[in-house]
C-alpha positions in Angstrom: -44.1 -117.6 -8.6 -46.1 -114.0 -8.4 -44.7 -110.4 -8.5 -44.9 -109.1 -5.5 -47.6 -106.8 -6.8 -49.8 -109.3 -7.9 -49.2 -110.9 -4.1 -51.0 -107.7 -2.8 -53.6 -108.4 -5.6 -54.9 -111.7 -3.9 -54.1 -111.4 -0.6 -55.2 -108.0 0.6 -58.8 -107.9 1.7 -59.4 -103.9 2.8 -61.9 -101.8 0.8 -61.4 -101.2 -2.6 -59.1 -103.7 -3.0 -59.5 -105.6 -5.8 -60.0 -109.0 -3.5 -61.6 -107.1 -0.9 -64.5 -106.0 -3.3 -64.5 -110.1 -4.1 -64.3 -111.0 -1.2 -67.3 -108.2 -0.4 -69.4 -110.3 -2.6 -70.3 -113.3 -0.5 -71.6 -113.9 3.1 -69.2 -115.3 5.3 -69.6 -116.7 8.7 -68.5 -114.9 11.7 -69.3 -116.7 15.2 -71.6 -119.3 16.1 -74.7 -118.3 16.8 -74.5 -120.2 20.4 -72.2 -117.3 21.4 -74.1 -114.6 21.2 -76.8 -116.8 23.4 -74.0 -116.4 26.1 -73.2 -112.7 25.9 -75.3 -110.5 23.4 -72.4 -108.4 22.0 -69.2 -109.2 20.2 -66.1 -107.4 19.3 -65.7 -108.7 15.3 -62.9 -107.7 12.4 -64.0 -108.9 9.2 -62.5 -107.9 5.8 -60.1 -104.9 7.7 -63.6 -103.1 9.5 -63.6 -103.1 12.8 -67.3 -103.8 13.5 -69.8 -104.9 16.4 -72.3 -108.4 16.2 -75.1 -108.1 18.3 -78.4 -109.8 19.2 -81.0 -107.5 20.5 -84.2 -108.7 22.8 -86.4 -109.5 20.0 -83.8 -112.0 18.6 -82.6 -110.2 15.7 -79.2 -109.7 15.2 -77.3 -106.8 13.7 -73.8 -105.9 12.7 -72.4 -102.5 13.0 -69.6 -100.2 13.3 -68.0 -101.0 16.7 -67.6 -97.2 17.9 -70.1 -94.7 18.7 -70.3 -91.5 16.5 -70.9 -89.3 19.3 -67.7 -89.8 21.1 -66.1 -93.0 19.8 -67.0 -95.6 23.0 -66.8 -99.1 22.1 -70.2 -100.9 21.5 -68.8 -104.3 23.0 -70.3 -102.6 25.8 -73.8 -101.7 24.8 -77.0 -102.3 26.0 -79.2 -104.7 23.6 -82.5 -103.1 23.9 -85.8 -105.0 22.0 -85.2 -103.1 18.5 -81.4 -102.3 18.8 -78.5 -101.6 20.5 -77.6 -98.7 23.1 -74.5 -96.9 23.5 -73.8 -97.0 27.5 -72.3 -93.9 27.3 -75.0 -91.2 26.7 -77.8 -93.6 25.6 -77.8 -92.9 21.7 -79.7 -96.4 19.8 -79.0 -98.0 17.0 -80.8 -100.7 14.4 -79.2 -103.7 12.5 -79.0 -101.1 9.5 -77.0 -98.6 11.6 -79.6 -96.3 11.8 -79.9 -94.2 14.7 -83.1 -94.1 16.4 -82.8 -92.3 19.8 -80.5 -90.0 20.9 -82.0 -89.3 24.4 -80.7 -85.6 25.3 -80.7 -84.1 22.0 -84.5 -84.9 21.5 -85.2 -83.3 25.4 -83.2 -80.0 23.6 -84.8 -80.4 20.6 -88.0 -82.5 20.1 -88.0 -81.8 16.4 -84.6 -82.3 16.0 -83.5 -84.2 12.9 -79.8 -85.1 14.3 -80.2 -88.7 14.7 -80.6 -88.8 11.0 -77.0 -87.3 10.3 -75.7 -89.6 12.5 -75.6 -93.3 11.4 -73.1 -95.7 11.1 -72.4 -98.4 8.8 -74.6 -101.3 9.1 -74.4 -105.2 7.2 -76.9 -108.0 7.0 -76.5 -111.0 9.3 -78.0 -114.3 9.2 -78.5 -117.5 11.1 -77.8 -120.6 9.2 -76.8 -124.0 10.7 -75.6 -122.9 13.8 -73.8 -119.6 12.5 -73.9 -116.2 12.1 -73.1 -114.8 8.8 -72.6 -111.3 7.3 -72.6 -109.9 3.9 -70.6 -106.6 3.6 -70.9 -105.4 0.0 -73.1 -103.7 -2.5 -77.3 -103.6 -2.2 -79.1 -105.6 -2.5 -77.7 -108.6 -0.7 -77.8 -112.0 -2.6 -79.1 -115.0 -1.3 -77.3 -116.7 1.1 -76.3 -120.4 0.1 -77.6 -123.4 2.1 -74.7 -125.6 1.0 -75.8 -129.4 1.8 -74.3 -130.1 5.1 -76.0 -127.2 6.7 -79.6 -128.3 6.1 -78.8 -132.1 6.6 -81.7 -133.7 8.5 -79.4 -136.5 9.8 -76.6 -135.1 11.8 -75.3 -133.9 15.2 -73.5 -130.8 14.6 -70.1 -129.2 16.3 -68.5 -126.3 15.5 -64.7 -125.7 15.7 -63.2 -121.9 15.9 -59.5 -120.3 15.6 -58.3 -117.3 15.1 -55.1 -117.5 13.2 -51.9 -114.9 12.7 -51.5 -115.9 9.3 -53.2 -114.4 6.4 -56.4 -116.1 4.7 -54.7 -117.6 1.0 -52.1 -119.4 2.5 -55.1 -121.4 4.6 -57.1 -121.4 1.3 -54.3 -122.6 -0.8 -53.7 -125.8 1.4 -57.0 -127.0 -0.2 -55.7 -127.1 -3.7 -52.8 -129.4 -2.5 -53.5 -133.2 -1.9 -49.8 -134.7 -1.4 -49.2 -132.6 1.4 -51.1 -135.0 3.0 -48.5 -137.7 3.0 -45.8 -135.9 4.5 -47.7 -133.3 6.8 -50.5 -135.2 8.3 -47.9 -138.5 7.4 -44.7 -139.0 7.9 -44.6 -135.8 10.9 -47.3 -137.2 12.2 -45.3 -140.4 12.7 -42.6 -138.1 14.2 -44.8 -136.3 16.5 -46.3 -139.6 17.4 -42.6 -141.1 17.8 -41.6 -138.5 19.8 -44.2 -138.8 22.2 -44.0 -142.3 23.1 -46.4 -143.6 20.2 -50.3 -143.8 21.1 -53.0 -146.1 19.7 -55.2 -143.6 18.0 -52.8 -141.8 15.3 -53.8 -141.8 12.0 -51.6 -142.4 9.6 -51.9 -140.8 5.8 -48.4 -142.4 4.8 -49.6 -143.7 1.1 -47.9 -142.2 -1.3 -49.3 -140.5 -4.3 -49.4 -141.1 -7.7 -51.3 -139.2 -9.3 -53.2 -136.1 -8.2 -55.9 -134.4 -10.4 -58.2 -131.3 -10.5 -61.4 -130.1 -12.4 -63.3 -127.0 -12.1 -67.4 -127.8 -11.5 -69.9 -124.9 -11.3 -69.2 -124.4 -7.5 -65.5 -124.0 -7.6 -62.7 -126.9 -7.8 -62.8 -130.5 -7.4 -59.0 -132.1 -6.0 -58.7 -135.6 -6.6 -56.0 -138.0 -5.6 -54.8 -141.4 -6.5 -53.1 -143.2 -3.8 -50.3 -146.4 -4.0 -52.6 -149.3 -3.8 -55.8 -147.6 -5.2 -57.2 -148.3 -9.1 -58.6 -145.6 -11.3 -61.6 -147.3 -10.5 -61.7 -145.9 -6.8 -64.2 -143.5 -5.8 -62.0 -141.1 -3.9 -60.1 -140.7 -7.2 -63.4 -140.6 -9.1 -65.4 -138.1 -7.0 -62.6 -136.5 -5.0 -63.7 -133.6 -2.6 -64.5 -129.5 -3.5 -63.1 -126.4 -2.6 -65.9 -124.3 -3.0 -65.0 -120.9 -4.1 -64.2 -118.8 -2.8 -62.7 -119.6 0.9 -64.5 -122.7 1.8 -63.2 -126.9 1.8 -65.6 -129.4 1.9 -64.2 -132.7 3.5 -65.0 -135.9 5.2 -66.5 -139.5 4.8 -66.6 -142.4 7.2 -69.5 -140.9 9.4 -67.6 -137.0 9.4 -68.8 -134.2 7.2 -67.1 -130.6 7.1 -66.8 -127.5 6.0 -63.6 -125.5 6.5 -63.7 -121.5 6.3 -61.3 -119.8 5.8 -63.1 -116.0 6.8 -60.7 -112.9 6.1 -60.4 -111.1 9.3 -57.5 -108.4 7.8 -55.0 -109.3 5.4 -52.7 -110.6 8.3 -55.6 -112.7 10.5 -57.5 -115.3 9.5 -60.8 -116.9 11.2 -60.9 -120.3 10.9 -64.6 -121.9 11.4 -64.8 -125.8 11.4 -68.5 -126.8 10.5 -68.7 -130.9 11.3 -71.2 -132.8 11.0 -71.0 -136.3 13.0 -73.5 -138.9 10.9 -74.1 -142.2 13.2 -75.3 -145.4 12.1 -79.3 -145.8 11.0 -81.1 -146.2 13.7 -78.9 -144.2 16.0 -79.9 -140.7 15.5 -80.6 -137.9 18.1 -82.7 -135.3 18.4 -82.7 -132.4 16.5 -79.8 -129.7 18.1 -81.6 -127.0 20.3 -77.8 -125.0 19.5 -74.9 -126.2 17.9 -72.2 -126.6 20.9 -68.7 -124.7 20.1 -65.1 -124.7 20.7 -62.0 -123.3 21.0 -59.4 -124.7 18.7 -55.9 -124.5 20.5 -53.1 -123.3 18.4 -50.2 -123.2 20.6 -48.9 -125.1 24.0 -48.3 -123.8 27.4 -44.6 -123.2 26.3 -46.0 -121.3 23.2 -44.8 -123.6 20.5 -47.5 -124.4 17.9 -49.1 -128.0 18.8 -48.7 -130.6 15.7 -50.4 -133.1 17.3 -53.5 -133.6 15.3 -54.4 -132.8 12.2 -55.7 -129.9 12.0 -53.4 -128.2 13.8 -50.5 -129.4 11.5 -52.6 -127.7 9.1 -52.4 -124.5 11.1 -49.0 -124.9 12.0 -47.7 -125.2 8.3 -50.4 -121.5 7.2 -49.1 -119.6 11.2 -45.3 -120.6 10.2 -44.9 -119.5 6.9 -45.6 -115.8 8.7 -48.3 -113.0 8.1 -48.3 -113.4 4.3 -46.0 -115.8 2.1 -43.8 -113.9 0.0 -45.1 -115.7 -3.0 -41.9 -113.9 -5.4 -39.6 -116.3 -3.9 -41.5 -120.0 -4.2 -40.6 -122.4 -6.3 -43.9 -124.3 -7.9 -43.6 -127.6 -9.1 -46.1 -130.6 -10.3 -47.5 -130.8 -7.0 -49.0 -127.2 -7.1 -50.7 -127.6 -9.9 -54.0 -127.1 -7.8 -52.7 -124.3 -6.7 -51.9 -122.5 -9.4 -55.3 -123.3 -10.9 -57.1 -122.0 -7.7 -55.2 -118.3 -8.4 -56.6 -118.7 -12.1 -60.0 -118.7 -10.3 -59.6 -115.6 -8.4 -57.8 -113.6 -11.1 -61.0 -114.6 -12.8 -63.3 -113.4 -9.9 -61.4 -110.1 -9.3 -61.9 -109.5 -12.9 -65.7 -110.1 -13.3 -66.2 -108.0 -10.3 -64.3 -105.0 -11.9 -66.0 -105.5 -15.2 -69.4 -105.1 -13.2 -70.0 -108.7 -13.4 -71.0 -111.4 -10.6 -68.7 -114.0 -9.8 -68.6 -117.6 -8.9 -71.9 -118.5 -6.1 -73.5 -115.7 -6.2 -77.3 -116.7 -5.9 -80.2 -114.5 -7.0 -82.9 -116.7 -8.4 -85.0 -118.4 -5.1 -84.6 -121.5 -4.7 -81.2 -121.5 -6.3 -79.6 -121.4 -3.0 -81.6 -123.8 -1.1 -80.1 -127.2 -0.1 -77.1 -127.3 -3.1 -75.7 -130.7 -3.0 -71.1 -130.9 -3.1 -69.7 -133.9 -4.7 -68.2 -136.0 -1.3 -65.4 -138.8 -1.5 -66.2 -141.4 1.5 -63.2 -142.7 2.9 -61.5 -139.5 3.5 -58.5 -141.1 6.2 -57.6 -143.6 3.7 -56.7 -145.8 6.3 -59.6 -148.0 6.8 -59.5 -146.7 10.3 -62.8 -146.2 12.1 -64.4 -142.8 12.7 -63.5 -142.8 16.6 -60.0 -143.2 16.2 -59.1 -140.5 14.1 -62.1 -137.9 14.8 -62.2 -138.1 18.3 -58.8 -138.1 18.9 -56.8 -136.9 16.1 -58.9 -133.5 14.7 -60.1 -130.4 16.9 -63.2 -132.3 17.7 -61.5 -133.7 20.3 -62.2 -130.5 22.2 -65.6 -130.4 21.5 -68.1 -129.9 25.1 -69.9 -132.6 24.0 -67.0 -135.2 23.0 -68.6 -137.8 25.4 -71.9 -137.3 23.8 -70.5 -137.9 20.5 -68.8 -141.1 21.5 -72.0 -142.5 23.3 -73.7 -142.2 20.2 -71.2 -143.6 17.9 -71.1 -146.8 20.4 -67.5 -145.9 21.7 -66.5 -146.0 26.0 -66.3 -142.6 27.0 -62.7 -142.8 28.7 -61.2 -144.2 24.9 
């Protein structure tokens, strides 16, 4: 167990926090790109700042403080000019850095003013990668942001998956550091949802028990590995295993699916949750490269406002949203299962402190070309069923909400209405 002290220590994100200034150090994704293609400006909360995301007329895009300085309007509602954004109120402009560069009355009053310059707002870096939008939020100069495999992958059709989530962002995180809830989460209730519902064709089932799980750090973060009944030592998947990269990200997947799972602190109550698949059909089945990268909402709740546990992820979510805002981790009781766990706090401790002792942590990449297409160790049969890829993906995950579901299943050979 923690003190509760050291609960505030990894779980609170604000500024000058010790896992906020972490947390500060690395870009983290927040919307897909395809969004801001729909409506130019965006409402955003990331790390406890109220901010705005916005793509101006020249295509860049820019994150800054949501209000104005002159009166405090919200910016949800500006105007995206070709080199900025303007408040609607009395016309003031701003750049991506935050800078103001017009402020239309006070330079008719005073053409030589210099007020604009007293006037600027925080401003953070955004970039497009893969389909999304992320932003970097710490110290100058910004490092380079990683182009983890699946996001340059020549190869794949691309979805993305988004939730916001009541819950706050280690108890998402931590679920990645713990392979036997598999059996009994994604398992046996799954059999139990699946029961209760009349039974359907397409449930996957993650019943094998474990008998051994293991973990190893690798330069990029943490490595879990399981060893099912049935399975040798011999077995790739408890050979190879899958990463959590640190800080906030799980890389999953195998039989045709490839993901990445964020885990983006929005405040230290809300998480964003961004699920980056990548769909890999057979040889000789590929599509055209993605114009945009389609995205969804991810339902966390039904009509009557109970949380849905009727595919995977969501039992995921519903396990993080119903343990409440944050766990009181004073009163849990570890055992051999959390050994993962435990080792993943290890790894912040260590982060927080190399950041207070002036030091980079973990993926932080400087060099060029250090961050350019960095390959994750990937176990393949990640259902351990010997199911195929339709059943579970495109029925039992959020892809099954995906806008272009039926495109997916045409190109992986499966009938449209299965």
């Amino acid at each position: 167990m923690l003190t509760t002290e050291q609960n505030m220590r990894i779980t609170h994100v604000g500024p000058c926090t010790p896992m906020g200034e972490l947390m500060r150090r690395y870009w983290h994704p927040i919307a897909p790109a395809a969004e801001l293609d729909e409506r130019p400006t965006k409402a955003v909360r990331l790390l406890g700042e109220d901010l705005m995301l916005y793509k101006d007329n020249s295509g860049t895009y820019g994150l800054i403080d949501r209000y104005c300085p002159h009166r405090r309007v919200d910016m949800s509602y500006g105007i995206p000019e070709q080199h900025g954004l303007r408040c609607m109120y009395h016309g003031w402009m701003f750049d991506e850095t935050g800078a103001c560069t017009e402020q239309p009355f006070e330079e008719t009053v005073h053409p030589d003013g210099r007020f604009k310059e007293k006037t600027g707002i925080a401003g953070y870096p955004v970039q497009a990668l893969g389909g999304l939008l992320f932003a970097y939020m710490g110290p100058a100069p910004a490092p380079l942001l990683p182009e983890w495999d699946l996001f340059v992958r020549k190869d794949a059709v691309r979805t993305i998956g988004v939730a916001e989530l009541p819950a706050n962002w280690l108890q998402c995180m931590e679920n990645s550091a713990d392979p036997v809830h598999t059996e009994w989460l994604h398992g046996a209730y799954m059999n139990y949802v699946v029961a209760q519902a009349g039974g359907w064709s397409h449930a996957p089932s993650y019943a094998r028990r474990h008998q051994r799980i293991g973990f190893d750090r690798f330069p990029h973060g943490l490595i879990k590995r399981r060893l099912l009944e049935g399975q040798s030592e011999d077995d790739a998947e408890w050979r190879i295993g899958h990463p959590l990269v640190f800080p906030n990200v799980l890389r999953v997947g195998g039989t045709g699916m490839y993901e990445f799972q964020y885990r983006v602190p929005v405040d230290d109550v809300t998480t964003l949750h961004i699920w980056y698949t990548c769909h890999v059909p057979r040889v000789g089945e590929r599509q055209a490269p993605q114009d945009s990268v389609p995205y969804h909402r991810v339902p966390i709740r039904d009509e009557a406002g109970f949380l849905i546990g009727d595919f995977i992820d969501a039992q995921d979510v519903l396990a993080w949203v119903g343990a409440g805002p944050i766990v009181d981790r004073s009163r849990e009781a570890l055992g051999e299962s959390d050994r993962g766990v435990i080792l993943y706090r290890q790894m912040l401790e260590e982060g927080m402190a190399a950041v207070e002792a002036g030091r980079e942590p973990m993926n932080v990449f400087r060099e060029p070309g250090s961050n350019q297409n960095i390959p994750l160790p990937q176990e393949e049969n990640k259902f351990n069923t010997g199911r195929t890829y339709s059943d579970v993906v495109f029925n039992a995950t959020h892809v099954r909400y995906s806008p272009i579901l039926n495109d997916l299943k045409r190109l992986f050979g499966v009938p449209t209405g299965a």
